[in-house]
mmCIF file as Biopython writes it, N, C-alpha, C and O atoms, coordinates in Angstrom:
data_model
#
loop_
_atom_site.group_PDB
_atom_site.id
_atom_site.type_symbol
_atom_site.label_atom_id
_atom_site.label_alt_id
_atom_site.label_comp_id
_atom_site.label_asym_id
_atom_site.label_entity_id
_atom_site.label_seq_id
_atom_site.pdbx_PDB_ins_code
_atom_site.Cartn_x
_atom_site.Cartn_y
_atom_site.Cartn_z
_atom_site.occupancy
_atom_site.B_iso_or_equiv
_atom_site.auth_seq_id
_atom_site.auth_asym_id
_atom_site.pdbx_PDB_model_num
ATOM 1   N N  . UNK A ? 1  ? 58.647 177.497 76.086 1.0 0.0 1  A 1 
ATOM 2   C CA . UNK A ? 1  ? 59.730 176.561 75.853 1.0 0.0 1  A 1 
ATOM 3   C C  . UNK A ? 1  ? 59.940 175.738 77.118 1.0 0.0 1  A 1 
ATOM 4   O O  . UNK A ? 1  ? 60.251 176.158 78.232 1.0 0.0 1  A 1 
ATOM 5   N N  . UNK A ? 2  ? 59.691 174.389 76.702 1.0 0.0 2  A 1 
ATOM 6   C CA . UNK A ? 2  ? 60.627 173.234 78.156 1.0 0.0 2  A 1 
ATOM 7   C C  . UNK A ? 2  ? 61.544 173.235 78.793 1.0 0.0 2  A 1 
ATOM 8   O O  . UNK A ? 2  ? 62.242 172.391 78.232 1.0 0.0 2  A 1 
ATOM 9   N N  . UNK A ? 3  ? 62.112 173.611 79.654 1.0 0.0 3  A 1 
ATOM 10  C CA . UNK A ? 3  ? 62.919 173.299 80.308 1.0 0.0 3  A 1 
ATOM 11  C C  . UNK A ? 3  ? 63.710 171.523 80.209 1.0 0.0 3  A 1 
ATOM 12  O O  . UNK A ? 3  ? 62.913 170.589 80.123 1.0 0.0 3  A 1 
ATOM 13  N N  . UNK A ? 4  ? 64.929 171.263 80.225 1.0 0.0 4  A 1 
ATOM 14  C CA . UNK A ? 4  ? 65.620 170.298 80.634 1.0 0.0 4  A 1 
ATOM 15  C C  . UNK A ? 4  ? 65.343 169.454 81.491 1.0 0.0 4  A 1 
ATOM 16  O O  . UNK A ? 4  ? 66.351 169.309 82.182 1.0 0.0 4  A 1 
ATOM 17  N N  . UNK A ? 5  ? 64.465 168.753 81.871 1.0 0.0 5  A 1 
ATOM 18  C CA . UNK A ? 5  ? 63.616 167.667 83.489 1.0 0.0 5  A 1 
ATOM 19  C C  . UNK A ? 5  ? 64.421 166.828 83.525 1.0 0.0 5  A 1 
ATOM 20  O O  . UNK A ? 5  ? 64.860 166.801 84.675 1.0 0.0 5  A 1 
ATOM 21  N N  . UNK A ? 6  ? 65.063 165.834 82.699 1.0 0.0 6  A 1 
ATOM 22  C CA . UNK A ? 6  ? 65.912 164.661 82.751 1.0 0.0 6  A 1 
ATOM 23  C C  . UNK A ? 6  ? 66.365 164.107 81.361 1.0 0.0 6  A 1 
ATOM 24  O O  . UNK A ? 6  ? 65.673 164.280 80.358 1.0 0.0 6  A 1 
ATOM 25  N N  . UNK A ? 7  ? 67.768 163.315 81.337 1.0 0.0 7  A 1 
ATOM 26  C CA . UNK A ? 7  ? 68.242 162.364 80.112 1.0 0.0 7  A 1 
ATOM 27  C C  . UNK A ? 7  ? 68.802 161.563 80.538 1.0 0.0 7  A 1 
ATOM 28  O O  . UNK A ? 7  ? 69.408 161.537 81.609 1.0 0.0 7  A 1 
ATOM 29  N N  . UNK A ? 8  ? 68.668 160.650 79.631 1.0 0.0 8  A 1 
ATOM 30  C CA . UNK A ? 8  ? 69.633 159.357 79.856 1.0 0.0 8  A 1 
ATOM 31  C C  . UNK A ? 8  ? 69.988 158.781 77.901 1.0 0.0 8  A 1 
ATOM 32  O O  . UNK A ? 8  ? 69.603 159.102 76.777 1.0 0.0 8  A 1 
ATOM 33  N N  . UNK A ? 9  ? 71.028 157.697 78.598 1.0 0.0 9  A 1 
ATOM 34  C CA . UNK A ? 9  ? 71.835 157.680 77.308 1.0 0.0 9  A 1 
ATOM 35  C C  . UNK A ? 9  ? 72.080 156.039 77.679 1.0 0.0 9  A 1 
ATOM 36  O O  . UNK A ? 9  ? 72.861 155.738 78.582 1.0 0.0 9  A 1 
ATOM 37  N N  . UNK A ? 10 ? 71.302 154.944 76.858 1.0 0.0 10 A 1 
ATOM 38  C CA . UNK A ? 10 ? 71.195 153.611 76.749 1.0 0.0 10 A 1 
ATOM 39  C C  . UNK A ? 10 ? 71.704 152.584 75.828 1.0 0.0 10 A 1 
ATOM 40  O O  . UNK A ? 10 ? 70.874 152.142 75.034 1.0 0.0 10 A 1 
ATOM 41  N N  . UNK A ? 11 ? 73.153 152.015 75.760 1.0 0.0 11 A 1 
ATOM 42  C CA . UNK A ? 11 ? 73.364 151.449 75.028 1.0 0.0 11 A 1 
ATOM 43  C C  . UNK A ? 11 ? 72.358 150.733 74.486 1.0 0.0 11 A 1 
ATOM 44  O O  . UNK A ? 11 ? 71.294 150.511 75.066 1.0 0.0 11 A 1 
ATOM 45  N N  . UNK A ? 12 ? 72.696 150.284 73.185 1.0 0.0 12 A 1 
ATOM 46  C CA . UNK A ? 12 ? 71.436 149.754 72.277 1.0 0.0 12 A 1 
ATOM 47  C C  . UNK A ? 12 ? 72.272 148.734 71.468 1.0 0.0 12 A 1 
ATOM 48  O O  . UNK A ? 12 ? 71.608 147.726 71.228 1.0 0.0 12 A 1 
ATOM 49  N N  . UNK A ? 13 ? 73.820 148.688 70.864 1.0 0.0 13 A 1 
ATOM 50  C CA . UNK A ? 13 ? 74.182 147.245 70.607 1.0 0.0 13 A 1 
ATOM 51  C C  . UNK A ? 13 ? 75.780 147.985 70.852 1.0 0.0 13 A 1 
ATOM 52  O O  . UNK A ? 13 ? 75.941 148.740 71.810 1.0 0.0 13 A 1 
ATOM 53  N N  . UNK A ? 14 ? 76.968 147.667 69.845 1.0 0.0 14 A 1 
ATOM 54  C CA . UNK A ? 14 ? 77.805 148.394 69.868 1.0 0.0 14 A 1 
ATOM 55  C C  . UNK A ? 14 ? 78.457 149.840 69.590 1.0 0.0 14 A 1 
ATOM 56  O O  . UNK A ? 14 ? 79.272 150.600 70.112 1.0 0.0 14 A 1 
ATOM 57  N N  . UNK A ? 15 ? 77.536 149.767 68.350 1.0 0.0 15 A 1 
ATOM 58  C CA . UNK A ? 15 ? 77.927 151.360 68.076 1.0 0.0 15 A 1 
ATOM 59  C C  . UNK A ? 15 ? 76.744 152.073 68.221 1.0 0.0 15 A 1 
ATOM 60  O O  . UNK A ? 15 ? 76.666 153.078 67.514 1.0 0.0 15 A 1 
ATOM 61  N N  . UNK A ? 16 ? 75.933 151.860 68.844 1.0 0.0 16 A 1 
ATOM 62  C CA . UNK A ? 16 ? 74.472 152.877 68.605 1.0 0.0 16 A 1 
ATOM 63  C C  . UNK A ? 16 ? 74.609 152.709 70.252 1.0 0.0 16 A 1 
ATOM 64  O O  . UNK A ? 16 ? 75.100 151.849 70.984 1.0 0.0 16 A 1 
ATOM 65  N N  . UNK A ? 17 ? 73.660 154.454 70.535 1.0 0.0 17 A 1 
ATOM 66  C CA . UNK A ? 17 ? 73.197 154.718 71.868 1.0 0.0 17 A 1 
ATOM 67  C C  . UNK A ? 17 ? 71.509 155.357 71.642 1.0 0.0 17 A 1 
ATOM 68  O O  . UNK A ? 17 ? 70.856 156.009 70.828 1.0 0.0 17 A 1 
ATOM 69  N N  . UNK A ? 18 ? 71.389 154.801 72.708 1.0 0.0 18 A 1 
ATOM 70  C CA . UNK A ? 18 ? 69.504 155.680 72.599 1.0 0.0 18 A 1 
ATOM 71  C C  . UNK A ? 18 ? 69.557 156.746 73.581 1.0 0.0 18 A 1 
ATOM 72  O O  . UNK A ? 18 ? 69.821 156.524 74.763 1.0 0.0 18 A 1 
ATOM 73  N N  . UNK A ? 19 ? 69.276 158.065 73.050 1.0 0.0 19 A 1 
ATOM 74  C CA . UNK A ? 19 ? 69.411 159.430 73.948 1.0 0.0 19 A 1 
ATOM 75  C C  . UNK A ? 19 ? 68.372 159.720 73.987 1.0 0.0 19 A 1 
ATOM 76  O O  . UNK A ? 19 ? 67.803 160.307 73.066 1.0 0.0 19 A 1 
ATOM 77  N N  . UNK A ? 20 ? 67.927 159.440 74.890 1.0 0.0 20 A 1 
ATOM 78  C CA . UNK A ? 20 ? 66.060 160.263 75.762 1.0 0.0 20 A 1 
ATOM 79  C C  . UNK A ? 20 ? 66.330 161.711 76.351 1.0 0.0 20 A 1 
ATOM 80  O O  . UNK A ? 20 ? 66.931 161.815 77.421 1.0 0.0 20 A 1 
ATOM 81  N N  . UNK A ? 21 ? 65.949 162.678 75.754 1.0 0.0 21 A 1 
ATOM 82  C CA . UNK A ? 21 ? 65.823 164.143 76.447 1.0 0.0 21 A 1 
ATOM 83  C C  . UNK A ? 21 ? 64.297 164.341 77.254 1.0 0.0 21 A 1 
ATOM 84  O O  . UNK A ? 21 ? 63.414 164.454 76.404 1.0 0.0 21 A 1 
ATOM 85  N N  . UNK A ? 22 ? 63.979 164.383 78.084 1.0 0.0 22 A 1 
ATOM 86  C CA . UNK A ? 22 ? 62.582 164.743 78.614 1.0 0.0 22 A 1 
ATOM 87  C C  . UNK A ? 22 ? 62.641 166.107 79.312 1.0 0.0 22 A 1 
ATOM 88  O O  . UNK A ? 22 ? 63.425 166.365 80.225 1.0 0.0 22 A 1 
ATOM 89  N N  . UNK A ? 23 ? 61.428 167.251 78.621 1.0 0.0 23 A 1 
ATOM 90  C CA . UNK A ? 23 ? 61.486 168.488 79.337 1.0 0.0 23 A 1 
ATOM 91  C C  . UNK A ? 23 ? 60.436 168.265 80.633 1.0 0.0 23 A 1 
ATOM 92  O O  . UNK A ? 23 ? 59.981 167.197 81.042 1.0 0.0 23 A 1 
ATOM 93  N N  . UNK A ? 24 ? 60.196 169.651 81.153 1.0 0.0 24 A 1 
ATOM 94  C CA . UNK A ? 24 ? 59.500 169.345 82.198 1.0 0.0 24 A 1 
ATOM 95  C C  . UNK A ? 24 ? 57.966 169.437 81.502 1.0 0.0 24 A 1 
ATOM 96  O O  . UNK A ? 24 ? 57.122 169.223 82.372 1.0 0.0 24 A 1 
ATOM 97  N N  . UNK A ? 25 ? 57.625 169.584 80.751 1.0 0.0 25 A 1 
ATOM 98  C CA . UNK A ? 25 ? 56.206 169.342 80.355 1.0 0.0 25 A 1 
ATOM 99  C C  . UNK A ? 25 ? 55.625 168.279 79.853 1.0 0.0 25 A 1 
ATOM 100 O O  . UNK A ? 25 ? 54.478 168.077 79.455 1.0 0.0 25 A 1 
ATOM 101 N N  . UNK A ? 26 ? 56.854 167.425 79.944 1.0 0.0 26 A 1 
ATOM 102 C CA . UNK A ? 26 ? 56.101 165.682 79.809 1.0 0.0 26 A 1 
ATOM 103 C C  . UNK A ? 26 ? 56.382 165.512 78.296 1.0 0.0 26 A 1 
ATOM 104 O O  . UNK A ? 26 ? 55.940 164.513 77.727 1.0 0.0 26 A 1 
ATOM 105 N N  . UNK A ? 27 ? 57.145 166.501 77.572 1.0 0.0 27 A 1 
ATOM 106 C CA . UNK A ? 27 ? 57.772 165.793 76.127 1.0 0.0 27 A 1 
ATOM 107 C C  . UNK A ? 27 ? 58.863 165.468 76.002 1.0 0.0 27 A 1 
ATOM 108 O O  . UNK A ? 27 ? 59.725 166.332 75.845 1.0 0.0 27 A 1 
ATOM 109 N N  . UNK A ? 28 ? 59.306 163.638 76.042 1.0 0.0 28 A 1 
ATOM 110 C CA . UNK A ? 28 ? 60.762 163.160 75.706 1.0 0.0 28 A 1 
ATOM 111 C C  . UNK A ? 28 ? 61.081 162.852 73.836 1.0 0.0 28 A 1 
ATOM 112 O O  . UNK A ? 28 ? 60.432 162.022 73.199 1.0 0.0 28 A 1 
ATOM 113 N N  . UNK A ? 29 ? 61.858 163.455 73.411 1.0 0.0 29 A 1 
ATOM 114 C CA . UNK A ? 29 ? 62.599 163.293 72.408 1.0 0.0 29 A 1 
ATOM 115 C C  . UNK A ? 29 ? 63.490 161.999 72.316 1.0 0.0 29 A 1 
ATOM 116 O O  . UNK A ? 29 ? 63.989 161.694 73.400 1.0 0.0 29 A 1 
ATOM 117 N N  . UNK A ? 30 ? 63.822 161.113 71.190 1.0 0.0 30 A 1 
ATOM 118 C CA . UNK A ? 30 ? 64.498 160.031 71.248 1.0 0.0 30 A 1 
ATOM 119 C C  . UNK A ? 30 ? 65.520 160.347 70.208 1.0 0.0 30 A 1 
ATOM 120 O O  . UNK A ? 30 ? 65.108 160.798 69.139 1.0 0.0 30 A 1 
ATOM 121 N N  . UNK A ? 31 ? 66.673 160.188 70.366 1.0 0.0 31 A 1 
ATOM 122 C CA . UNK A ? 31 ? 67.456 159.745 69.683 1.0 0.0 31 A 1 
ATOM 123 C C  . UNK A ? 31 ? 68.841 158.905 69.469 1.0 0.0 31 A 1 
ATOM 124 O O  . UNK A ? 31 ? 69.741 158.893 70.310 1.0 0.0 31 A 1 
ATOM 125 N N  . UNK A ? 32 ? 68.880 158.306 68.408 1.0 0.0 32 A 1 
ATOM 126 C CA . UNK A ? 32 ? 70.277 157.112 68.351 1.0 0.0 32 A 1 
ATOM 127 C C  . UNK A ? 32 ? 71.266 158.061 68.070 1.0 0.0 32 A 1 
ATOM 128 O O  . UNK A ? 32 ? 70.983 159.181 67.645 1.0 0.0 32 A 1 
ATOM 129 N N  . UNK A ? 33 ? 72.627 157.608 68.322 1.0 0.0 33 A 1 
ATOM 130 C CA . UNK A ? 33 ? 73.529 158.336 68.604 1.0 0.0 33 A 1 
ATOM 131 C C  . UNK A ? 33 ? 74.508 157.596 68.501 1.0 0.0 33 A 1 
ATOM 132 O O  . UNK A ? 33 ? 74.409 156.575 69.181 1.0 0.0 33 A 1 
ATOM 133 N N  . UNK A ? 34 ? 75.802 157.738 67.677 1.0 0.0 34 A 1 
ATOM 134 C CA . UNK A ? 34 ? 76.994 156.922 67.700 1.0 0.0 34 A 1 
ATOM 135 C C  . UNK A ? 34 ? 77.945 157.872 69.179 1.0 0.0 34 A 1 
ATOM 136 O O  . UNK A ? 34 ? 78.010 158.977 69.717 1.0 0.0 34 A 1 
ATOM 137 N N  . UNK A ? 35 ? 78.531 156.459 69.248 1.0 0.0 35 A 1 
ATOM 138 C CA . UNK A ? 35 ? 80.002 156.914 70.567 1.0 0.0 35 A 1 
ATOM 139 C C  . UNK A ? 35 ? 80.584 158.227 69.885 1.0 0.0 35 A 1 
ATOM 140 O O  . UNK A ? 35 ? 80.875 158.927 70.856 1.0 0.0 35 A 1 
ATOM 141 N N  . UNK A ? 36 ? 80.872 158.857 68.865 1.0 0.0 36 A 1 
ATOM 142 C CA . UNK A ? 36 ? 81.414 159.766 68.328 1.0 0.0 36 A 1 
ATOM 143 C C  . UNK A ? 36 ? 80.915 160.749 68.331 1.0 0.0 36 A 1 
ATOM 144 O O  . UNK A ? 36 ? 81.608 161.766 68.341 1.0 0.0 36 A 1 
ATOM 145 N N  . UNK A ? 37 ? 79.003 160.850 68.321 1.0 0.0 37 A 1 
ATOM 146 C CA . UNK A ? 37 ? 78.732 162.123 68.629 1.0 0.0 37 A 1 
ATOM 147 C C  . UNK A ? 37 ? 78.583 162.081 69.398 1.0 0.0 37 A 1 
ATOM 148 O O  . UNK A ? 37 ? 78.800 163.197 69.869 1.0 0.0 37 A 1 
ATOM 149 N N  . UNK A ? 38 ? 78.123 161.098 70.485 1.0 0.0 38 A 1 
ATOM 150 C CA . UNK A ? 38 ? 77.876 161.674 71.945 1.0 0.0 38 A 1 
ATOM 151 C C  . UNK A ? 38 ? 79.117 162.184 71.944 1.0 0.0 38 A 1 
ATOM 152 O O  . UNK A ? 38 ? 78.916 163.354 71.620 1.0 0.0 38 A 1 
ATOM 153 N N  . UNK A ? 39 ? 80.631 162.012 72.148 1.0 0.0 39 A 1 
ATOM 154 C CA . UNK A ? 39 ? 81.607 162.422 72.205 1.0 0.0 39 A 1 
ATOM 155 C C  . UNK A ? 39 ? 81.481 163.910 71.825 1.0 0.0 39 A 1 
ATOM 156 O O  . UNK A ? 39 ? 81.658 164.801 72.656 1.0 0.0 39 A 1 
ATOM 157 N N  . UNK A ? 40 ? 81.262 164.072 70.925 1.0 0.0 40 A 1 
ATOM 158 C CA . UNK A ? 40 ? 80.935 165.518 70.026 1.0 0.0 40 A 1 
ATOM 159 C C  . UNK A ? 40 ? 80.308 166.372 71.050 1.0 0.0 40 A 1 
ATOM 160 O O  . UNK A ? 40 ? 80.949 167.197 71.701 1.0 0.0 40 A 1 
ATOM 161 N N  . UNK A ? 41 ? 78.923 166.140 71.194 1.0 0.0 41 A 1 
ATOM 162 C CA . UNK A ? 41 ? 78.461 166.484 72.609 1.0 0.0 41 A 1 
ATOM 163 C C  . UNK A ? 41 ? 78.598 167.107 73.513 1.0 0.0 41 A 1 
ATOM 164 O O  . UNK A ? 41 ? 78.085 168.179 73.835 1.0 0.0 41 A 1 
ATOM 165 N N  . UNK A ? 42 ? 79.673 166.149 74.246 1.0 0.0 42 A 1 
ATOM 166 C CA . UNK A ? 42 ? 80.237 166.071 75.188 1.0 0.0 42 A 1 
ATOM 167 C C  . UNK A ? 42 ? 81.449 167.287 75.409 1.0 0.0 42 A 1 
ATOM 168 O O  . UNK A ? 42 ? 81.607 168.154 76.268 1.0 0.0 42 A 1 
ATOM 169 N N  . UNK A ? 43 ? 82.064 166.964 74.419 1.0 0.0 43 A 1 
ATOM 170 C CA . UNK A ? 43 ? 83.147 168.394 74.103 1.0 0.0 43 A 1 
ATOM 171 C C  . UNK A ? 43 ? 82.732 169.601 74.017 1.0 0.0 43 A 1 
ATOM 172 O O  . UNK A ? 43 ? 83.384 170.554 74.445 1.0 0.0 43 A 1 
ATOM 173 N N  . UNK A ? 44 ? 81.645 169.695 73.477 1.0 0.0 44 A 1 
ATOM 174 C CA . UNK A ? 44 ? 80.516 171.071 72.913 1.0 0.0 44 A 1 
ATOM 175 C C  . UNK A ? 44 ? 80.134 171.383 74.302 1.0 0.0 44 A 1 
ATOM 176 O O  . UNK A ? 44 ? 80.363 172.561 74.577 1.0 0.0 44 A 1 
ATOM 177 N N  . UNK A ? 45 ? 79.603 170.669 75.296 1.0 0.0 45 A 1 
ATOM 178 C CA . UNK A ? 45 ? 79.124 170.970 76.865 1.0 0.0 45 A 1 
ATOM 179 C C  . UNK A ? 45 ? 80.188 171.208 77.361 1.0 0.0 45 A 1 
ATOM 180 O O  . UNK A ? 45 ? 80.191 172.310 77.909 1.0 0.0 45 A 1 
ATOM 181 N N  . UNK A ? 46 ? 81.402 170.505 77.442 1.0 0.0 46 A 1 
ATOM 182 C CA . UNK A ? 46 ? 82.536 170.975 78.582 1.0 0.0 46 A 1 
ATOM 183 C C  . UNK A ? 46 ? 82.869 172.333 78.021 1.0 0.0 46 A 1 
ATOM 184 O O  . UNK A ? 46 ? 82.952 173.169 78.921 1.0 0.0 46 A 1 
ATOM 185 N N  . UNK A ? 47 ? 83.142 172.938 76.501 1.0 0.0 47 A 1 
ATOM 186 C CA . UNK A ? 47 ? 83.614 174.088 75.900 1.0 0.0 47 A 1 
ATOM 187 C C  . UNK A ? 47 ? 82.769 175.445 76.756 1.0 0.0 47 A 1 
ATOM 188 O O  . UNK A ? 47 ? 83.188 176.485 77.264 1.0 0.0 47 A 1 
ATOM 189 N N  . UNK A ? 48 ? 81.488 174.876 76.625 1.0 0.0 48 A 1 
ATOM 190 C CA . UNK A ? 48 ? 80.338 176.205 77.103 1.0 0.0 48 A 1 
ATOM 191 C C  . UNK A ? 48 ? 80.335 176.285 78.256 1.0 0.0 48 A 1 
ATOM 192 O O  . UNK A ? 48 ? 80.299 177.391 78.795 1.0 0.0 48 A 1 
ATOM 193 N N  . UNK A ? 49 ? 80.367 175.278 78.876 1.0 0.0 49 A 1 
ATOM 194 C CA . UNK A ? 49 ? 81.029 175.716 80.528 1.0 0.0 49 A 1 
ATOM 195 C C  . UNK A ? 49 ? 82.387 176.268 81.153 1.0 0.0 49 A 1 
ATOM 196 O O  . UNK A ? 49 ? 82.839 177.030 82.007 1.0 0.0 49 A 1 
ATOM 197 N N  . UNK A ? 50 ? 82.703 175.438 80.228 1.0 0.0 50 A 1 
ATOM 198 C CA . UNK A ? 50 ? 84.371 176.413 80.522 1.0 0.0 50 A 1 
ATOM 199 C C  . UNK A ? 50 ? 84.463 177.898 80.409 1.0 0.0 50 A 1 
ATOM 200 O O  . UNK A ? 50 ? 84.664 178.752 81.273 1.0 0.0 50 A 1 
ATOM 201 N N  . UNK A ? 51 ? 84.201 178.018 78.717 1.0 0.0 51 A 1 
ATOM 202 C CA . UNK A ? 51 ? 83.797 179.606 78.781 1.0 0.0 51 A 1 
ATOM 203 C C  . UNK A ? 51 ? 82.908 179.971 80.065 1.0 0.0 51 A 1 
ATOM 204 O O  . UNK A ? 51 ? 83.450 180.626 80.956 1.0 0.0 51 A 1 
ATOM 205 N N  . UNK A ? 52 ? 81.845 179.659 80.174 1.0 0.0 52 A 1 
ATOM 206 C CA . UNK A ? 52 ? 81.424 180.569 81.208 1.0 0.0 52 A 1 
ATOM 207 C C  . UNK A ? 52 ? 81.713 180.875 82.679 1.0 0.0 52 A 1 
ATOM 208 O O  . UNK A ? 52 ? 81.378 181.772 83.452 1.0 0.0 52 A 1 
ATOM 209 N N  . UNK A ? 53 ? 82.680 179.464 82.781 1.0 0.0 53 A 1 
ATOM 210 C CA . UNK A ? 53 ? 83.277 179.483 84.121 1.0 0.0 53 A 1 
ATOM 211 C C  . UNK A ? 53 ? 84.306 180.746 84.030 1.0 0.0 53 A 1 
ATOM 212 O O  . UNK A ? 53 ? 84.294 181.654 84.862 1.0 0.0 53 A 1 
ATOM 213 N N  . UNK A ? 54 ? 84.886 180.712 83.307 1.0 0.0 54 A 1 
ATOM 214 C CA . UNK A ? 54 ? 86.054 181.614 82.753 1.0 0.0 54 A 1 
ATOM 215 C C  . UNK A ? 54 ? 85.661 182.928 82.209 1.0 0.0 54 A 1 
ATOM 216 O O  . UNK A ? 54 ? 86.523 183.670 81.739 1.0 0.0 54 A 1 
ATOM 217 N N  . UNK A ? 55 ? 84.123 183.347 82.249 1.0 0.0 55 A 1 
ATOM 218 C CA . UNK A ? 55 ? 83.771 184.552 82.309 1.0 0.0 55 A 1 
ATOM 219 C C  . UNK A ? 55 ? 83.084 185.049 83.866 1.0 0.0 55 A 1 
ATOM 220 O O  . UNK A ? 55 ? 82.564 186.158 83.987 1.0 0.0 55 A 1 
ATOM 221 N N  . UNK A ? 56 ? 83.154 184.245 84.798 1.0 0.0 56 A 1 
ATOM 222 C CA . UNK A ? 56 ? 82.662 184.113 86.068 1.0 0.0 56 A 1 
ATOM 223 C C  . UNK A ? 56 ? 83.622 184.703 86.588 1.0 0.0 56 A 1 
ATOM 224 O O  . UNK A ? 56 ? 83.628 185.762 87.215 1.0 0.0 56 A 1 
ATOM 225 N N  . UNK A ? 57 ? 84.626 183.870 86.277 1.0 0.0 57 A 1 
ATOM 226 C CA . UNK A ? 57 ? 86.072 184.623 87.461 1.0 0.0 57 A 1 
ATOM 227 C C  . UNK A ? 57 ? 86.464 185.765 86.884 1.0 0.0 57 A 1 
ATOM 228 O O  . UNK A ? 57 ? 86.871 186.531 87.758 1.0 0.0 57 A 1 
ATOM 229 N N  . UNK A ? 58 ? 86.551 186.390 85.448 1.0 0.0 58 A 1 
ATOM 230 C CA . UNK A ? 58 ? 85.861 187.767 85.047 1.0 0.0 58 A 1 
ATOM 231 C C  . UNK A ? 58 ? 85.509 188.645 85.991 1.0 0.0 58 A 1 
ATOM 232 O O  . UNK A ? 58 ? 86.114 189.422 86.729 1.0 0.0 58 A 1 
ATOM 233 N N  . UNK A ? 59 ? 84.388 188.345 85.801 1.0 0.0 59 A 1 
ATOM 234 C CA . UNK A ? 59 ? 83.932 189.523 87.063 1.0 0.0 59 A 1 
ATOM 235 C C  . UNK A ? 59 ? 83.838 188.982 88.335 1.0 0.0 59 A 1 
ATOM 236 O O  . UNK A ? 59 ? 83.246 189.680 89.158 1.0 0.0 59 A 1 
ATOM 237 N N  . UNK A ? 60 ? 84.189 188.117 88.632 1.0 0.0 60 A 1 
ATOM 238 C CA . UNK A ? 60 ? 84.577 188.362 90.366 1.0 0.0 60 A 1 
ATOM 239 C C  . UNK A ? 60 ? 85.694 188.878 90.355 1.0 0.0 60 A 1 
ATOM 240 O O  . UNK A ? 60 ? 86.031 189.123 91.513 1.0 0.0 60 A 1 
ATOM 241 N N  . UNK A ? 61 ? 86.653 189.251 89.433 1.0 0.0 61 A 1 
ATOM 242 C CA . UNK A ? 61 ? 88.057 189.795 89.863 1.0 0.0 61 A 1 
ATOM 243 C C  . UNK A ? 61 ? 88.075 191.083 89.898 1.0 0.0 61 A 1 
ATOM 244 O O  . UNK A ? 61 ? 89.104 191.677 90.218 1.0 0.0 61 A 1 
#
């Protein structure tokens, strides 16, 4: 399985975005994307970090 190497996220007119995922083995994935799911996304990533930040200080305490 690939690892995460780089993304970017390219407006494309108003409501569409172009989301490039590239792993480290040289395969980028494309996809369009409305402001709403990147949003979606976006919430879904801050949630899973939070939890895990918040299972971090867990056990350091």
């Amino acid at each position: 399985m690939a690892t995460l190497a780089r993304f970017n996220i390219e407006a494309q007119d108003d409501e569409q975005f172009l989301l490039r995922i590239e792993g480290d083995d040289g395969n980028t994935v494309e996809l369009t994307a409305t402001y709403d799911q990147l949003d979606l996304i976006a919430e879904a990533i801050e949630e899973h970090l939070d939890e895990d930040f918040e299972d971090a200080d867990v056990v350091e305490e």
